[in-house]
PDB file as gemmi writes it, atoms N, CA and C in Angstrom:
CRYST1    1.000    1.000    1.000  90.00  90.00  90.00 P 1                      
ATOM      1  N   UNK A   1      88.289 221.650 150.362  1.00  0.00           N  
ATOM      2  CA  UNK A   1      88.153 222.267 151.672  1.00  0.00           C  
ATOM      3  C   UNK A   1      86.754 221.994 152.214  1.00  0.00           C  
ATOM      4  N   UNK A   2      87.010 221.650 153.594  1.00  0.00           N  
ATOM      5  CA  UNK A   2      85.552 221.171 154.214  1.00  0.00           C  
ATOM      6  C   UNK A   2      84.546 222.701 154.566  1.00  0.00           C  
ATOM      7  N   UNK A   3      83.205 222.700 154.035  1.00  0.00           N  
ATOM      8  CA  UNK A   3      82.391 223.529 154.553  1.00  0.00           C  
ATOM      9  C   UNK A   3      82.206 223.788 155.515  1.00  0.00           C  
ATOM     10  N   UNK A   4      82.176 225.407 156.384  1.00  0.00           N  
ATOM     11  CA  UNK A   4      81.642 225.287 157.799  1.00  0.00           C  
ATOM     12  C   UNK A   4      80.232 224.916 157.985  1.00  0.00           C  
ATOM     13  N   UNK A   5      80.647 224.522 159.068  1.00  0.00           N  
ATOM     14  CA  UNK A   5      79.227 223.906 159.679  1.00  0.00           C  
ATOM     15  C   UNK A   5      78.804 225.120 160.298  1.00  0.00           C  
ATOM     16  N   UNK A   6      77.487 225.175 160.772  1.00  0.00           N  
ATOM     17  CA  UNK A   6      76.503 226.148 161.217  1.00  0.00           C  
ATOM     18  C   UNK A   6      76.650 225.668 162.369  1.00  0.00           C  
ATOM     19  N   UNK A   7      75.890 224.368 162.745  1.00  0.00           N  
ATOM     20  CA  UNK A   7      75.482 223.886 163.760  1.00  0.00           C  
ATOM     21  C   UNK A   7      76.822 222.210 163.573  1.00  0.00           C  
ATOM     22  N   UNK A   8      77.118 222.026 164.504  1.00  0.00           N  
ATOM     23  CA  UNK A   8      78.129 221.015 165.110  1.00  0.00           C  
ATOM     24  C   UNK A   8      77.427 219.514 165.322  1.00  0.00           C  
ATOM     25  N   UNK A   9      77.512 218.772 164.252  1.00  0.00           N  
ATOM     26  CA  UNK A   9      77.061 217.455 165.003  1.00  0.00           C  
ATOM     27  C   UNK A   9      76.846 216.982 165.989  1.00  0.00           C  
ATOM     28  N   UNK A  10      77.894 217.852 166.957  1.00  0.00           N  
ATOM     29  CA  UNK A  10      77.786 216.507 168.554  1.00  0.00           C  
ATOM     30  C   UNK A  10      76.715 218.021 169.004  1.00  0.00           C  
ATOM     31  N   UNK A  11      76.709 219.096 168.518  1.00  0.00           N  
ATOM     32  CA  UNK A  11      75.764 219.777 168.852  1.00  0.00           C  
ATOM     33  C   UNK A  11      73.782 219.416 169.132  1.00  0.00           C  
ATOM     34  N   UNK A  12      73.757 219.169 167.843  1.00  0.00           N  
ATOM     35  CA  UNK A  12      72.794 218.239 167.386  1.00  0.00           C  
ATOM     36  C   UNK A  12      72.503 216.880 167.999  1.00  0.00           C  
ATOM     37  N   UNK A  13      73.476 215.805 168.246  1.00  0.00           N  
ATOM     38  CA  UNK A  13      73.086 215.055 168.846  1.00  0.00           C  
ATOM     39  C   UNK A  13      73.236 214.971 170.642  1.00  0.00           C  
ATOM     40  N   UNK A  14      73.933 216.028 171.208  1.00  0.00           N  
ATOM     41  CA  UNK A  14      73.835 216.387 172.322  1.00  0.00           C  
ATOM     42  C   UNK A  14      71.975 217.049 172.594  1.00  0.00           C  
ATOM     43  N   UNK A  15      71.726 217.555 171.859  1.00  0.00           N  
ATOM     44  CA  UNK A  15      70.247 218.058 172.225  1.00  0.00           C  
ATOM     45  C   UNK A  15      68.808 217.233 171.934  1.00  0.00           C  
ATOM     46  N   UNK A  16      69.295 216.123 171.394  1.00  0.00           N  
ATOM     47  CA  UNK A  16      68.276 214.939 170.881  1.00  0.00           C  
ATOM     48  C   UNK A  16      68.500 214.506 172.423  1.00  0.00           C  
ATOM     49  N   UNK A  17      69.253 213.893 172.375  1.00  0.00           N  
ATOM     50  CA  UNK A  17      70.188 213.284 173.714  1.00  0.00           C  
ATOM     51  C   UNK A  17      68.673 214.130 175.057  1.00  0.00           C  
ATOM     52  N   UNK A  18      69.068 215.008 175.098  1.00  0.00           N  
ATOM     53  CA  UNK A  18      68.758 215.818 176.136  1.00  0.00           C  
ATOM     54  C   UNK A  18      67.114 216.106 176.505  1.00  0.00           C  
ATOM     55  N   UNK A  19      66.725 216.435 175.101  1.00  0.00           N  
ATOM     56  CA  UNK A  19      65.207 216.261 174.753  1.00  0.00           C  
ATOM     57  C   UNK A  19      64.104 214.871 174.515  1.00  0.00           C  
ATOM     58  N   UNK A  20      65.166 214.260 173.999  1.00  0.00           N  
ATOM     59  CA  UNK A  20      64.503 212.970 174.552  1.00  0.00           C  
ATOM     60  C   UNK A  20      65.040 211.183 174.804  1.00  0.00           C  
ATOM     61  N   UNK A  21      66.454 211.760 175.517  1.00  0.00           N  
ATOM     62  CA  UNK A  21      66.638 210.422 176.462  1.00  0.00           C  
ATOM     63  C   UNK A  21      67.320 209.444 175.259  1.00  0.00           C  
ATOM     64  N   UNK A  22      68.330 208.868 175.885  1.00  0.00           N  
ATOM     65  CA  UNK A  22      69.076 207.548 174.451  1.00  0.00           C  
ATOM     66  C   UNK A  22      68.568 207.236 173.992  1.00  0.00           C  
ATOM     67  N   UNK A  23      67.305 206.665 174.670  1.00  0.00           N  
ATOM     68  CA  UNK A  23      66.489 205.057 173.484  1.00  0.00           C  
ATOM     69  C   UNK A  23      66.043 205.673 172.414  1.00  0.00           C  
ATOM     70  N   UNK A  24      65.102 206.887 172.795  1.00  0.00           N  
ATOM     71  CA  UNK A  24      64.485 207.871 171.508  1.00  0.00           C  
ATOM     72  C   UNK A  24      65.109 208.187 170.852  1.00  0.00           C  
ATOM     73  N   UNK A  25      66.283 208.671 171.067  1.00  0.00           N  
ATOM     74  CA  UNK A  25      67.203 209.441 170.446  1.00  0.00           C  
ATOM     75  C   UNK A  25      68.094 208.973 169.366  1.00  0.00           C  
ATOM     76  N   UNK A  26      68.360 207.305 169.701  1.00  0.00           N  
ATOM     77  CA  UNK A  26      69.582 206.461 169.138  1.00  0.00           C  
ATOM     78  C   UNK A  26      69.259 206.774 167.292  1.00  0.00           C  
ATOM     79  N   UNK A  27      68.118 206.596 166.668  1.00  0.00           N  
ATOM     80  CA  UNK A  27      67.868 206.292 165.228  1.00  0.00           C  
ATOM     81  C   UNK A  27      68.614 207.679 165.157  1.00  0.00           C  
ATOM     82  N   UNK A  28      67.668 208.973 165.626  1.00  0.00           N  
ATOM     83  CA  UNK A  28      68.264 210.288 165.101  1.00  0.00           C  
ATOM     84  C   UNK A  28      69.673 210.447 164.986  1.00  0.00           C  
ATOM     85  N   UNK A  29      70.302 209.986 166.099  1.00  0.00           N  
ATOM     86  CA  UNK A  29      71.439 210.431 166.255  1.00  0.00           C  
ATOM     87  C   UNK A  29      72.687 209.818 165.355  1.00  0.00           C  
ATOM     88  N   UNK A  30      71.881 208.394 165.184  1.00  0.00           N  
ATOM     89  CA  UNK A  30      73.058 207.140 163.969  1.00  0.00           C  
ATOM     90  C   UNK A  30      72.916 208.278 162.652  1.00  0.00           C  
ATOM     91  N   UNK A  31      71.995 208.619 162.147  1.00  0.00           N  
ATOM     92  CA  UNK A  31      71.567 209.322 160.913  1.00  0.00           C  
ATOM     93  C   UNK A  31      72.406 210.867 160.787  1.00  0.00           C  
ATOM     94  N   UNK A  32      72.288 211.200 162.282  1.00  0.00           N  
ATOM     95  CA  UNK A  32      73.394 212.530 161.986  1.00  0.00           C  
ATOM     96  C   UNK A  32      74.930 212.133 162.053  1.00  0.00           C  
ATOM     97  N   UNK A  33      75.391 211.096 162.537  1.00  0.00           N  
ATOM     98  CA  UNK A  33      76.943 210.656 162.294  1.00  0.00           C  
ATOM     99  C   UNK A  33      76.837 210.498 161.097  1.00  0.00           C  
ATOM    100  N   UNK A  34      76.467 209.333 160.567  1.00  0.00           N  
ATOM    101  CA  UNK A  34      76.412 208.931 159.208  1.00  0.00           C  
ATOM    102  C   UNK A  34      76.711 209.933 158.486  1.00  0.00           C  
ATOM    103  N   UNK A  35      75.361 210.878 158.528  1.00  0.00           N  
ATOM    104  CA  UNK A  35      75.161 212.022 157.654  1.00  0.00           C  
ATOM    105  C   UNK A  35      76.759 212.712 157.366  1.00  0.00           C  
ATOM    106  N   UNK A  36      77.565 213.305 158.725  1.00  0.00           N  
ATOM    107  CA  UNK A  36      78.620 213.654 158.731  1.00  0.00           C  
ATOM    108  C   UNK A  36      79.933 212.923 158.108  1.00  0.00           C  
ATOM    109  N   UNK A  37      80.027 211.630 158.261  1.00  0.00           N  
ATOM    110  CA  UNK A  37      80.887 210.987 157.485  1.00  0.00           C  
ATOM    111  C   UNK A  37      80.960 210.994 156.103  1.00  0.00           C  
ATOM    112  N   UNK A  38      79.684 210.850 155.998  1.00  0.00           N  
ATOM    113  CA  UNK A  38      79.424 210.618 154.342  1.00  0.00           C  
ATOM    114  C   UNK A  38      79.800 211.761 153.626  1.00  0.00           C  
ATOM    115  N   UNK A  39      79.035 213.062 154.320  1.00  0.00           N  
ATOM    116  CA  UNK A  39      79.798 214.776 153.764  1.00  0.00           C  
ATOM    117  C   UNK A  39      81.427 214.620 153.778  1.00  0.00           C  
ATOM    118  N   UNK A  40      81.795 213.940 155.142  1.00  0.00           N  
ATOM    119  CA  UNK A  40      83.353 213.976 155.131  1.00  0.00           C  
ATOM    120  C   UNK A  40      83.686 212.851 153.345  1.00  0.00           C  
ATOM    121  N   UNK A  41      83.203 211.889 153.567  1.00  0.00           N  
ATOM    122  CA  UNK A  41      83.557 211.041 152.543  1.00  0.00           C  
ATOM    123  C   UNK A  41      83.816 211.677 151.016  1.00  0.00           C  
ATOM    124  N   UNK A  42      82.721 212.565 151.278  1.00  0.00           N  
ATOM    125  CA  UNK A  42      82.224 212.891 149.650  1.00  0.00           C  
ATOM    126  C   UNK A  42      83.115 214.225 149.862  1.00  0.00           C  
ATOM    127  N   UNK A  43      83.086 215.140 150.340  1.00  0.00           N  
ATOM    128  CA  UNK A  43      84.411 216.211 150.766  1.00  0.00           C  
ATOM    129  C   UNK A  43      85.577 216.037 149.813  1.00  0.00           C  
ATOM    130  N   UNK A  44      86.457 214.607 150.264  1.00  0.00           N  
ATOM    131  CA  UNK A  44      87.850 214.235 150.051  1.00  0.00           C  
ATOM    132  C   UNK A  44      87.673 213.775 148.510  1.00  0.00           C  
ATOM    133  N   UNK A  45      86.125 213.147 148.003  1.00  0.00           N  
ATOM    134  CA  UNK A  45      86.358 212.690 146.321  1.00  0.00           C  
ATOM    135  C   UNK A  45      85.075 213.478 145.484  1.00  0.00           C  
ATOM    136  N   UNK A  46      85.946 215.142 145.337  1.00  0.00           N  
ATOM    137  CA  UNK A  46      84.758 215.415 144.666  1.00  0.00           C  
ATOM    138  C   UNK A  46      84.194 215.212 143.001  1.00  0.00           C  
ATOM    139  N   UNK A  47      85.303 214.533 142.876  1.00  0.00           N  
ATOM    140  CA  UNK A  47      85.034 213.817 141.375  1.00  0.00           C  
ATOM    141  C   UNK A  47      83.236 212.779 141.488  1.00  0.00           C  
ATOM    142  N   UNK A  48      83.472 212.163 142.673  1.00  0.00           N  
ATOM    143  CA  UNK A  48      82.059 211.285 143.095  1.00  0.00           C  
ATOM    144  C   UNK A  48      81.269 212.519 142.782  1.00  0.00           C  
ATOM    145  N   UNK A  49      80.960 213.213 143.329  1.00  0.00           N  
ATOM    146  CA  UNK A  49      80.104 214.738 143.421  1.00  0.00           C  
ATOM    147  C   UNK A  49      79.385 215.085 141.854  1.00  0.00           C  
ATOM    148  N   UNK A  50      80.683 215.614 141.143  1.00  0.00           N  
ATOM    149  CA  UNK A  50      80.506 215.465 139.774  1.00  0.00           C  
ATOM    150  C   UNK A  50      80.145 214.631 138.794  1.00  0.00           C  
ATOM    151  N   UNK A  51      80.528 213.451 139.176  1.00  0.00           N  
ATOM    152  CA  UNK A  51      79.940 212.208 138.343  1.00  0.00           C  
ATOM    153  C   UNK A  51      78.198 212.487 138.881  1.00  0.00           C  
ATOM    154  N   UNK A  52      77.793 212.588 139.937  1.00  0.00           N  
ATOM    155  CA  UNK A  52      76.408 212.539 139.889  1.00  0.00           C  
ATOM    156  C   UNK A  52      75.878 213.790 139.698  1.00  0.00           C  
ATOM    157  N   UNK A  53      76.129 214.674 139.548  1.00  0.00           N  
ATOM    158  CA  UNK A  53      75.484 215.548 139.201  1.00  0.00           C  
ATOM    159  C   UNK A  53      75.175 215.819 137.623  1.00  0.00           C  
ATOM    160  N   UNK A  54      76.455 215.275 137.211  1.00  0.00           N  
ATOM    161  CA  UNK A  54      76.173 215.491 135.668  1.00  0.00           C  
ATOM    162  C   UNK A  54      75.225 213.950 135.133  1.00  0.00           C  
ATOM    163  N   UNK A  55      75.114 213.102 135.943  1.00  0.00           N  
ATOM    164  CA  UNK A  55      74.089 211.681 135.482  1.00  0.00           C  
ATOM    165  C   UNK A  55      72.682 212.654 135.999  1.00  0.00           C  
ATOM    166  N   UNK A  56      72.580 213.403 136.686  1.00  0.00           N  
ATOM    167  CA  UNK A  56      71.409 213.736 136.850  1.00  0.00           C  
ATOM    168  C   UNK A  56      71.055 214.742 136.126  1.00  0.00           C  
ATOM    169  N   UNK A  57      71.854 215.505 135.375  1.00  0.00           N  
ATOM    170  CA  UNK A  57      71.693 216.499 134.747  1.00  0.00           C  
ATOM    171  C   UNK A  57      71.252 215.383 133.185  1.00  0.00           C  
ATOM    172  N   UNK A  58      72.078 214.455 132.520  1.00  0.00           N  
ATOM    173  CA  UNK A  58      71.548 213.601 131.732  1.00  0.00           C  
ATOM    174  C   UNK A  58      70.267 213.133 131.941  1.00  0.00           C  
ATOM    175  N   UNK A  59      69.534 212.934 133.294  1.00  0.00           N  
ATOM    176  CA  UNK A  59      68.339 212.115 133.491  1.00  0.00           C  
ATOM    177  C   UNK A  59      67.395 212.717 133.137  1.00  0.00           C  
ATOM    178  N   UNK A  60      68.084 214.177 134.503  1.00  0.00           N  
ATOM    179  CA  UNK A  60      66.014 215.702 133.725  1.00  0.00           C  
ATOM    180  C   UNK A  60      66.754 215.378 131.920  1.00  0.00           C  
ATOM    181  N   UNK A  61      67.298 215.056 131.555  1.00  0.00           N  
ATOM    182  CA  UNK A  61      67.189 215.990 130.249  1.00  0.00           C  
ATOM    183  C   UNK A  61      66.413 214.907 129.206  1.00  0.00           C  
ATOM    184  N   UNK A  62      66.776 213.714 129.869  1.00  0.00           N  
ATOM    185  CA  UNK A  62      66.025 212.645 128.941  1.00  0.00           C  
ATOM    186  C   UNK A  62      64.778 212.770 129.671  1.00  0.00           C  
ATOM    187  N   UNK A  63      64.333 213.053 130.629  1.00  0.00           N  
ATOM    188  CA  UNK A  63      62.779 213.297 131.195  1.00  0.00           C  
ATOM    189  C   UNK A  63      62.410 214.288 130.385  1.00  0.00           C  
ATOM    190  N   UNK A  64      62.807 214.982 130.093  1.00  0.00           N  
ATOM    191  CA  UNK A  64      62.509 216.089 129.403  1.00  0.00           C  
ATOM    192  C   UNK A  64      62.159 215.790 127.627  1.00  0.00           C  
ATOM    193  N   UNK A  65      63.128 214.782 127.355  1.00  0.00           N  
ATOM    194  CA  UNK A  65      62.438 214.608 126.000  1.00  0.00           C  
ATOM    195  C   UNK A  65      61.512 213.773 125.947  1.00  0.00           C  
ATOM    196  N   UNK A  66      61.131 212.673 127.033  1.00  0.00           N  
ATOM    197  CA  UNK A  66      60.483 211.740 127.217  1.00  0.00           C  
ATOM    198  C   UNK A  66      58.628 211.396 127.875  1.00  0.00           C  
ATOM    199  N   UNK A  67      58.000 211.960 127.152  1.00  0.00           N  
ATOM    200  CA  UNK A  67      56.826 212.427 127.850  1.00  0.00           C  
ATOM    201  C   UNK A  67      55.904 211.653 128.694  1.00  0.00           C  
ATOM    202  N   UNK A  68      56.123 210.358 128.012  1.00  0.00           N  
ATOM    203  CA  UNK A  68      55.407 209.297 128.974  1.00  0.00           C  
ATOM    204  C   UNK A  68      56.371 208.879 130.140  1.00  0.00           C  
ATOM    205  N   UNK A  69      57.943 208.761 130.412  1.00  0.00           N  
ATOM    206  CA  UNK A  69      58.535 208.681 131.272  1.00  0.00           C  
ATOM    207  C   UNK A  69      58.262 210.221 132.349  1.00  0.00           C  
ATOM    208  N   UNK A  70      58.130 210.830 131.920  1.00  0.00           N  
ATOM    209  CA  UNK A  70      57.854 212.449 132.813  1.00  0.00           C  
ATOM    210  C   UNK A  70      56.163 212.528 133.554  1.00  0.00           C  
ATOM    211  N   UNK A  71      55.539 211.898 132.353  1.00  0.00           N  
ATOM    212  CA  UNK A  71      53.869 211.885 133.158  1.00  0.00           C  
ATOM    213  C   UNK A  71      54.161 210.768 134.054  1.00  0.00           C  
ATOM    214  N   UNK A  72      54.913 209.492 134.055  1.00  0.00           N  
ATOM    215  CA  UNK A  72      55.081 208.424 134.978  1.00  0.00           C  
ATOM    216  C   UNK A  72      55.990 209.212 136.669  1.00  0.00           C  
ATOM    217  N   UNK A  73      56.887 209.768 136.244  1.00  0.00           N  
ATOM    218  CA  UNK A  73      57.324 210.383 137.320  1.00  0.00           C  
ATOM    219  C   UNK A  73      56.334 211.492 137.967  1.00  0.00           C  
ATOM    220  N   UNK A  74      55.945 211.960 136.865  1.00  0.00           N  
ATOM    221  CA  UNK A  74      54.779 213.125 137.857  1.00  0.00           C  
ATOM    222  C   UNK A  74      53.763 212.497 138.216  1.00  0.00           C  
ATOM    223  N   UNK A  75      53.177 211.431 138.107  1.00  0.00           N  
ATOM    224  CA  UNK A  75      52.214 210.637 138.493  1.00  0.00           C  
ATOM    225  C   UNK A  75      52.661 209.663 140.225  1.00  0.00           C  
ATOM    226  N   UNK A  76      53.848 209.601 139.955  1.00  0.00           N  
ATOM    227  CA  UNK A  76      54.940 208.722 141.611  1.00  0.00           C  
ATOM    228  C   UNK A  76      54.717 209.574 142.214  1.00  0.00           C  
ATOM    229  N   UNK A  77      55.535 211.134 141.842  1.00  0.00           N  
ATOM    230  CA  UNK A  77      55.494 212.426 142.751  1.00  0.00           C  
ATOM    231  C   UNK A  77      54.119 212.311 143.326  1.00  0.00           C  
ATOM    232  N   UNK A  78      53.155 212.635 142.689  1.00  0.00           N  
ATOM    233  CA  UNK A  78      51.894 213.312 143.408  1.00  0.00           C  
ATOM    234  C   UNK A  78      50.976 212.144 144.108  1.00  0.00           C  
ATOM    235  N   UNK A  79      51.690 210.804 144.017  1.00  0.00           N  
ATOM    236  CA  UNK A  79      50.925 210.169 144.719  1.00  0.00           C  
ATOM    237  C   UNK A  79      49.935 209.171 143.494  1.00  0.00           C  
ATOM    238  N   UNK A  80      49.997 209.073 142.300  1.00  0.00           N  
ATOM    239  CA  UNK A  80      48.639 208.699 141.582  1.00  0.00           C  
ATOM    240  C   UNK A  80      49.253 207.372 140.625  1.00  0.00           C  
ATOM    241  N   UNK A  81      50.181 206.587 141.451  1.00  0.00           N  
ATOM    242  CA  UNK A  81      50.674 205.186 140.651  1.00  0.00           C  
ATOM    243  C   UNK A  81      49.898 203.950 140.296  1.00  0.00           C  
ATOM    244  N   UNK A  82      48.995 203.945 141.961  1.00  0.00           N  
ATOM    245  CA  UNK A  82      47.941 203.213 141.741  1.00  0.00           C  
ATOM    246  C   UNK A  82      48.221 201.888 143.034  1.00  0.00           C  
ATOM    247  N   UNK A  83      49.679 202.363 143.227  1.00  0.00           N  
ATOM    248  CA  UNK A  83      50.126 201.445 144.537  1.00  0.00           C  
ATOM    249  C   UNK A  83      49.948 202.089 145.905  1.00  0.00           C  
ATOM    250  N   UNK A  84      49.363 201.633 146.323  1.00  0.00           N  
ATOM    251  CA  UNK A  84      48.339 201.962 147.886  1.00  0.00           C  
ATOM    252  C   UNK A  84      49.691 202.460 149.051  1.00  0.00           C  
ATOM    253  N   UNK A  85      50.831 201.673 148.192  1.00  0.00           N  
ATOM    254  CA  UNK A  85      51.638 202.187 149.702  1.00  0.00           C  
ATOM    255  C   UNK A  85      52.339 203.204 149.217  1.00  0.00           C  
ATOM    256  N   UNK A  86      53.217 202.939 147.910  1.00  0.00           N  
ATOM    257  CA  UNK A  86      53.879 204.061 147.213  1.00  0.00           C  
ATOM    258  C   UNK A  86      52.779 205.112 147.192  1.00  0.00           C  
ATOM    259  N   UNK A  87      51.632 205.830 147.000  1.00  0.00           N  
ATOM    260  CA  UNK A  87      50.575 206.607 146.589  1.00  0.00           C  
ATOM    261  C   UNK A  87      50.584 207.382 148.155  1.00  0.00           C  
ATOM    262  N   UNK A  88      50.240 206.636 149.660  1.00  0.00           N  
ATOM    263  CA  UNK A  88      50.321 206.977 150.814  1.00  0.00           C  
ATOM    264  C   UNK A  88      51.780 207.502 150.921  1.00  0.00           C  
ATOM    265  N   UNK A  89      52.574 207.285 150.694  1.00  0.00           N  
ATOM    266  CA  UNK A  89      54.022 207.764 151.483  1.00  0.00           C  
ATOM    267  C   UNK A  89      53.846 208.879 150.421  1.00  0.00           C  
ATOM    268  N   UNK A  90      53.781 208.913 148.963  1.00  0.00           N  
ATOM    269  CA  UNK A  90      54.274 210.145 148.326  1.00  0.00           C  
ATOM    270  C   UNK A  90      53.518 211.541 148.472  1.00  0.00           C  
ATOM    271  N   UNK A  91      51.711 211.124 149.379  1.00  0.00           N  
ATOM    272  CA  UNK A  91      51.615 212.215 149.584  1.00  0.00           C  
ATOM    273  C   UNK A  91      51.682 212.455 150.962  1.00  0.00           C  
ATOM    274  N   UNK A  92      52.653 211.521 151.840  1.00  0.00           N  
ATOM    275  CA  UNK A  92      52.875 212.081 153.363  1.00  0.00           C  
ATOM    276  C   UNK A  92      54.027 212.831 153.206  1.00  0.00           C  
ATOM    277  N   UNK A  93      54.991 212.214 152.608  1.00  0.00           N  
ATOM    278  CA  UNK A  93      56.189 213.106 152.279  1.00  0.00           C  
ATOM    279  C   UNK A  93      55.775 214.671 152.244  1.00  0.00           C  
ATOM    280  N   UNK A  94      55.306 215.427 151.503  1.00  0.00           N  
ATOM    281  CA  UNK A  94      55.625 216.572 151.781  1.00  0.00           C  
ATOM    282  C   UNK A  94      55.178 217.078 153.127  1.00  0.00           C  
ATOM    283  N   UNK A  95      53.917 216.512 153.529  1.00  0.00           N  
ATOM    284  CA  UNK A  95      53.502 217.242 154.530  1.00  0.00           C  
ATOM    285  C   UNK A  95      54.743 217.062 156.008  1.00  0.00           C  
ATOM    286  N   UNK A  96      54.870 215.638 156.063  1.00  0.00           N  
ATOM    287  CA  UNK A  96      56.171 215.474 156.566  1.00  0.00           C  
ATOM    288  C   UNK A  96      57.254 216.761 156.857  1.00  0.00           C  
ATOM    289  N   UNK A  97      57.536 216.589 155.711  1.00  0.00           N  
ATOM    290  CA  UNK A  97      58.846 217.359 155.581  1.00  0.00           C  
ATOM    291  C   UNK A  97      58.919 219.667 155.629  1.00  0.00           C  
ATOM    292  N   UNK A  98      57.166 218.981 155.266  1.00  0.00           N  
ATOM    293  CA  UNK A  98      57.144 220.944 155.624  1.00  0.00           C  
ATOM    294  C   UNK A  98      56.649 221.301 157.411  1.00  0.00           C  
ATOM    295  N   UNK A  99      56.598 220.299 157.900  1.00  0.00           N  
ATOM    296  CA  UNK A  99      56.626 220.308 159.495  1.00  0.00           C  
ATOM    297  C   UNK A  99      58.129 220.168 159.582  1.00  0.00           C  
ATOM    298  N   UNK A 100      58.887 220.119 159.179  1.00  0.00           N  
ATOM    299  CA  UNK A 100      60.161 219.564 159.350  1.00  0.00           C  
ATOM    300  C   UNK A 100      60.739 221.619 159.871  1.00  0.00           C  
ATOM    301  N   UNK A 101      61.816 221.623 160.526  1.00  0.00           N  
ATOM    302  CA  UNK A 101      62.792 222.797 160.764  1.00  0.00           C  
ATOM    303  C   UNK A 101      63.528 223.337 159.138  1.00  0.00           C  
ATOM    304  N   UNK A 102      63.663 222.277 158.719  1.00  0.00           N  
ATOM    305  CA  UNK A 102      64.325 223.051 157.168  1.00  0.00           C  
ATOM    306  C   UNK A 102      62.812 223.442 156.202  1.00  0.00           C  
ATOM    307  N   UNK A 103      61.935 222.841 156.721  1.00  0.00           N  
ATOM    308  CA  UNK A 103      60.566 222.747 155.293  1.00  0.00           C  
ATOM    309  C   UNK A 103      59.626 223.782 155.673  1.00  0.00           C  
ATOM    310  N   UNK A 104      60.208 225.029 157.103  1.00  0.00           N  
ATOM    311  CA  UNK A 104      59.195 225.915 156.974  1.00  0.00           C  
ATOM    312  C   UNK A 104      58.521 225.373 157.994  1.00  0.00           C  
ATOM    313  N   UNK A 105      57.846 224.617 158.587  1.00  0.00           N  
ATOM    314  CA  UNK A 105      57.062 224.406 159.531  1.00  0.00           C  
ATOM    315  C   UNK A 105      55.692 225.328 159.734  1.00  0.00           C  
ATOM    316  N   UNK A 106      55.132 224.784 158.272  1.00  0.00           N  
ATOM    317  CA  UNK A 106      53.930 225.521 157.670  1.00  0.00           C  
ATOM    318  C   UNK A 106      52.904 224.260 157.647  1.00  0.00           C  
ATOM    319  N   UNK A 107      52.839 223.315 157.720  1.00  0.00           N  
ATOM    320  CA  UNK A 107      52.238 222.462 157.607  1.00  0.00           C  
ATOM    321  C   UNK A 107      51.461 221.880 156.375  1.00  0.00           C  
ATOM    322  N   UNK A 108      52.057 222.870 155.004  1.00  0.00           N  
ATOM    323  CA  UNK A 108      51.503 222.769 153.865  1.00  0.00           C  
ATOM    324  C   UNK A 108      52.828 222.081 153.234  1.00  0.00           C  
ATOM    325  N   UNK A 109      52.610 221.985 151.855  1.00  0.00           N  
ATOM    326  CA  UNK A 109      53.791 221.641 150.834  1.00  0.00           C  
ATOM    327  C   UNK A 109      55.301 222.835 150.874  1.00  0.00           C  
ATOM    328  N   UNK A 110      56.249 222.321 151.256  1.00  0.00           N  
ATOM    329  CA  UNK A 110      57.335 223.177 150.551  1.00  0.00           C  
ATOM    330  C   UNK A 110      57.147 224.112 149.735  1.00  0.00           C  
ATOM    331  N   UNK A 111      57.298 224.879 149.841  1.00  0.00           N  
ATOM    332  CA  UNK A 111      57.494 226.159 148.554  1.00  0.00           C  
ATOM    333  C   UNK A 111      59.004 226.585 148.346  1.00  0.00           C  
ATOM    334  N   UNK A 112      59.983 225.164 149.204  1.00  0.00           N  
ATOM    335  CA  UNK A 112      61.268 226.077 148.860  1.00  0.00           C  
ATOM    336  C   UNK A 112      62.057 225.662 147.305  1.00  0.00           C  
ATOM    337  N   UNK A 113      62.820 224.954 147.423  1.00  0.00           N  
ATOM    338  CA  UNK A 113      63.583 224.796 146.098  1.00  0.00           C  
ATOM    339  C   UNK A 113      62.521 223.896 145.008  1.00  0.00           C  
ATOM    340  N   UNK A 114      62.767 223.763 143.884  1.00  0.00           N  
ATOM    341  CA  UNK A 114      62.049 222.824 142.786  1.00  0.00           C  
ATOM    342  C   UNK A 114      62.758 221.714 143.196  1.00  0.00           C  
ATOM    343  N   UNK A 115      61.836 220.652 142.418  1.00  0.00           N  
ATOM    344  CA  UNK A 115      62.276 219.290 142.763  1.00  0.00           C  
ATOM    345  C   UNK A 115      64.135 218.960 142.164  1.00  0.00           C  
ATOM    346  N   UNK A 116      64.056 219.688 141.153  1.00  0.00           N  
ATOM    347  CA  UNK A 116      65.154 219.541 140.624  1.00  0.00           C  
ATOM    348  C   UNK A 116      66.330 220.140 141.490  1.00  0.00           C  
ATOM    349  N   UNK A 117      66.468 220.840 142.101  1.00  0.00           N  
ATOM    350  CA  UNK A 117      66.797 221.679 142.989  1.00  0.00           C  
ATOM    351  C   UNK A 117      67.132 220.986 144.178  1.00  0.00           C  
ATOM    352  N   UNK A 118      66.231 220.432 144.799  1.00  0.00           N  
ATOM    353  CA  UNK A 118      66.336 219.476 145.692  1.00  0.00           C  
ATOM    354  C   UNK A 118      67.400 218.212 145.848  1.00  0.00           C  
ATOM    355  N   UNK A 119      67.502 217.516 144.456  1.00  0.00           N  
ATOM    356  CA  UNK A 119      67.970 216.443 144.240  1.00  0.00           C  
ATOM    357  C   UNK A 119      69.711 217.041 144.240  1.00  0.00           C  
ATOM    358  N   UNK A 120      70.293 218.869 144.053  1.00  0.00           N  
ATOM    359  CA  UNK A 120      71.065 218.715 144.066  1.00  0.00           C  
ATOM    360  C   UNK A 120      71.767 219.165 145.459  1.00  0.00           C  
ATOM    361  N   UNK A 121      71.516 219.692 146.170  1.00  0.00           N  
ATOM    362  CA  UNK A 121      71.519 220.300 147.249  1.00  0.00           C  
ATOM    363  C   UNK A 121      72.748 219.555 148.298  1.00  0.00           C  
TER     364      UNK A 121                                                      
END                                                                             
């Protein structure tokens, strides 16, 4: 059974639309169809659903026994790989995303779900 929606896709892209005009609007708006299909997609096979959740539940768990694979991931996360572009995006990302309408619009880091948390959402 499909989840209700809160807010209505053509809702959403009716007010991009409105706020700022097609041309601006076109990337946002491909990303919220998409977005919707793909929920529809994944909806109808929730076996797909399950298969990844339980590979990710295998992954923390081998991160978890794995200490130099876990300092390598916490080292990507925070930005400290040593690659100038990966290092820049990983610490724009949060700030990004806590200006964002779902991230609080605090202008600091998320404080909402753990990373792990995130990935299942």
């Amino acid at each position: 059974m499909a989840a209700p929606r809160l807010v209505a896709e053509q809702e959403v892209v009716a007010a991009a639309l409105t706020a700022h005009g097609p041309l601006a609007a076109e990337k946002f708006s491909e990303e919220v169809i998409w977005r919707g299909y793909f929920k529809g997609w994944l909806e109808r096979r929730p076996q797909v659903w399950a298969r990844y959740l339980d590979g990710l539940a295998a992954d923390f768990a081998a991160l978890d026994r794995d200490r130099g694979q876990r300092r390598d991931v916490d080292r990507a996360m925070n930005g400290r790989t040593g690659l100038a572009c990966f290092d820049a995006w990983a610490t724009e990302l949060p700030r990004v995303v806590s200006r964002s309408p779902s991230g609080g619009g605090t202008g600091t880091a998320p404080s909402g779900p753990t990373r792990r948390q995130a990935f299942t959402r």
